[in-house]
BAMI-751352 format. One record per atom (N, C-alpha, C, O, CB): x, y, z negated. Coordinates in steps of 0.02 Angstrom, whole numbers, plus 32768, in hexadecimal, padded with zeros to 4 digits. Each point is the difference from the previous one (the first is absolute). Glycine has a CB too. Example, Ala and Ser with C-alpha at 12.3 -4.5 7.8 and 13.67 -1.06 7.14 Angstrom:
<recs>
82947EE47E7A7FD3803B8000802D803C800080347FFF7FDF7F6D7FC67FE3804D80708062802A803B7FFD7FD980377FDB801980377FF880227FA98074
</recs>
This chain:
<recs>
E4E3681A600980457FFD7FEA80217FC08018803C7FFD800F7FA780497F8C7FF47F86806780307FC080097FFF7FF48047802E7FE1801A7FBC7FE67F777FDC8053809880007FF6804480548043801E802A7FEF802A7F1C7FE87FD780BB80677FDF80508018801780317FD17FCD80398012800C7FA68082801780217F4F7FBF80347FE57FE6800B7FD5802B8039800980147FB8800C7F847FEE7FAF808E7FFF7FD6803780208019802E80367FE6800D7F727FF17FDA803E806980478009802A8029805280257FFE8023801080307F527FF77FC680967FFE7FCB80528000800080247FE780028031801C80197FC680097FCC80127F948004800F7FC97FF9800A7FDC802E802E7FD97FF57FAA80377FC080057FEA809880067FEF8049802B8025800F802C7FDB80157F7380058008807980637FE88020800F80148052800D7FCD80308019801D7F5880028034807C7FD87F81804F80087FE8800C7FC080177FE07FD4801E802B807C7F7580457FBC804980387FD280007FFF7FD27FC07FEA80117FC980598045807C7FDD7F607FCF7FED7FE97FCE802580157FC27FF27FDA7FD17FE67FD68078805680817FA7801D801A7FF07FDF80207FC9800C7FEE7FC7802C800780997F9280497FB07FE080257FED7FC67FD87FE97FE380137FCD8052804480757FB07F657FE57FDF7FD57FB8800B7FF37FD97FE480137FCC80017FD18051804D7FF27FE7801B7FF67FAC801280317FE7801A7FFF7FC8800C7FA780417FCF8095801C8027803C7FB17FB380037FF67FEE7FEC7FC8809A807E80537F487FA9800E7FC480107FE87FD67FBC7FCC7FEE80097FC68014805080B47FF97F7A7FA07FF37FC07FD580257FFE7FBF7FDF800B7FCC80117FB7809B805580307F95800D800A7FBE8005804A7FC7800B7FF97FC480287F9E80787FC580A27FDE7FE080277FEC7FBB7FF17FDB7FFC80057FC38048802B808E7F887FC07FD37FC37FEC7FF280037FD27FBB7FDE80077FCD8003800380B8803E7FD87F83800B7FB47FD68019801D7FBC7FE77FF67FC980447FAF80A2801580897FA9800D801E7FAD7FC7803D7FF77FE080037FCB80B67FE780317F62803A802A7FCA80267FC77FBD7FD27FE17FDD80197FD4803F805E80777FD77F4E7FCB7FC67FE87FE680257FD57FC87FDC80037FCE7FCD8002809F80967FCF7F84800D7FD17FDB801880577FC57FE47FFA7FCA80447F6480967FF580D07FA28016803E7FCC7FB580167FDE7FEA7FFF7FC7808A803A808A7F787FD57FE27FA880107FE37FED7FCD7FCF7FEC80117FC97FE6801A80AA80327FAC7F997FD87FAD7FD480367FEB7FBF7FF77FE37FCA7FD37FD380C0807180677F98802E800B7FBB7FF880287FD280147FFA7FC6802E7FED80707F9980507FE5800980337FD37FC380097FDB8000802B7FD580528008806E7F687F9F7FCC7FC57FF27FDC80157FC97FC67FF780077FC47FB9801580A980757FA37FB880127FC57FCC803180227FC97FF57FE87FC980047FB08098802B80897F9F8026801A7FCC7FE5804D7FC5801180167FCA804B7FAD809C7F70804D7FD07FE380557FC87FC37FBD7FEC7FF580047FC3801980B5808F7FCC7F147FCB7FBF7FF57FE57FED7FA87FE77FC87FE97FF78018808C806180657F677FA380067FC77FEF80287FF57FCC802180307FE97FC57FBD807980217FC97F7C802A7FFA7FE980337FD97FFE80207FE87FD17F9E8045801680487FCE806580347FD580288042800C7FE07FFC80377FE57FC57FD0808C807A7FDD7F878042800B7FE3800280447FC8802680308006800C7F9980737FA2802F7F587FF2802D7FE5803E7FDB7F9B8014801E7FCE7F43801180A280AD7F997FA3803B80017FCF803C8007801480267FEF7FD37FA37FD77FF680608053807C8035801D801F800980478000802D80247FEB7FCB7F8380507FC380667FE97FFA804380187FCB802B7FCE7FC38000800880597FD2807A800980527F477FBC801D7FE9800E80467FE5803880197FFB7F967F727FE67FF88092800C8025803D7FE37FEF803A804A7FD87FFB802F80A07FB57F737FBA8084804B800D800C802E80287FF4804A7FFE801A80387FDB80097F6880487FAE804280077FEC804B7FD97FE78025800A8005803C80437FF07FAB7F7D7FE980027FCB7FF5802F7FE3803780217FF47FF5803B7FF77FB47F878003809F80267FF4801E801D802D8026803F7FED801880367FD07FD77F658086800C80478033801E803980057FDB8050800C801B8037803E80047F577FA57F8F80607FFE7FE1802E7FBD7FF1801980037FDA8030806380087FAC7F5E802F80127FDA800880188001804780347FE7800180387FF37FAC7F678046808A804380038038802B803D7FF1803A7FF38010803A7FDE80437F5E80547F9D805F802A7FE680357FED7FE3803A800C80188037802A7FDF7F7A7F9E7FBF80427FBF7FE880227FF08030803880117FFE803B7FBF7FCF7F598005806780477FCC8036801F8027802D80337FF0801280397FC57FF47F56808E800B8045802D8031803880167FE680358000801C80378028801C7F7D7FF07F83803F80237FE880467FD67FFD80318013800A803A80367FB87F967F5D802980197FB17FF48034800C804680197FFB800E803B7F977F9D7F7E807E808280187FE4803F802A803A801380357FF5801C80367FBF80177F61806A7FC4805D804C7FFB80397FFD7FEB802A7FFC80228033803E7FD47F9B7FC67FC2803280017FCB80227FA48013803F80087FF0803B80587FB17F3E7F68807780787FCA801C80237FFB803280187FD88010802D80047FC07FA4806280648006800B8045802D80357FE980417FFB801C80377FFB80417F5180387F71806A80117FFB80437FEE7FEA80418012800D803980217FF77F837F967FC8801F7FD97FCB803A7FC3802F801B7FDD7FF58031803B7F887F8B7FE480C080137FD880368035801E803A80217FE1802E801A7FCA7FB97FA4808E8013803F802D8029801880107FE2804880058026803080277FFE7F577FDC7F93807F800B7FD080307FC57FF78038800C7FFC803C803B7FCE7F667F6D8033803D7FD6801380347FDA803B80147FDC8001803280287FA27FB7800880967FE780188050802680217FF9803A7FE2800B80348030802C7F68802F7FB78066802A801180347FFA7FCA80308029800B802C802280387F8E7F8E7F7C80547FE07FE780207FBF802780267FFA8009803D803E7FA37F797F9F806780187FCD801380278005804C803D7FE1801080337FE67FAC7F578085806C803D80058033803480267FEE80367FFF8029802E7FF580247F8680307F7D805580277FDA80417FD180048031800C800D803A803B7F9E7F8C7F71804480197FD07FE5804C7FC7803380117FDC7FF68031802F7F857FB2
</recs>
C-alpha cells in the first residue's frame, strides 16, 4: 500500500498532494477525535451528555467522508495509469 501511495505521488501535481496529504491528516486527527471524545474524559465539563456523543459521531462521519473521498481520489488515479 505505501509503496503505490509513493508511486502516485511522483507522478501528480502538487496540487493533488496537498489535497491528498491533507485529506490524510483530517481523517487521522477526526478518527483520534472521535476515540478522545466517545472514550476520555477530555472537556468532559463542556461537552457532556449527549452532546458528547453527537460530536463524537460527527468526528466519525466527517473520517468517513473525508476517506471515501481520498479513495475515490486514488481509484481514479490508479485507473488514469
Amino acid at each position: 500500500m505505501f509503496k503505490f501511495f509513493l508511486k502516485i505521488h511522483m507522478k501528480k501535481s502538487p496540487i493533488k498532494l496537498i489535497n491528498l496529504s491533507f485529506s490524510a491528516i483530517m481523517v487521522l486527527l477526526t478518527v483520534t477525535g472521535f476515540f478522545v471524545f466517545l472514550f476520555t474524559d477530555l472537556m468532559s465539563d463542556r461537552v457532556f451528555g449527549i452532546k458528547r456523543y453527537v460530536l463524537a459521531f460527527l468526528f466519525i462521519a466527517y473520517a468517513i467522508y473525508r476517506g471515501y473521498r481520498m479513495m475515490n481520489l486514488f481509484k481514479d488515479e490508479k485507473n488514469k495509469n
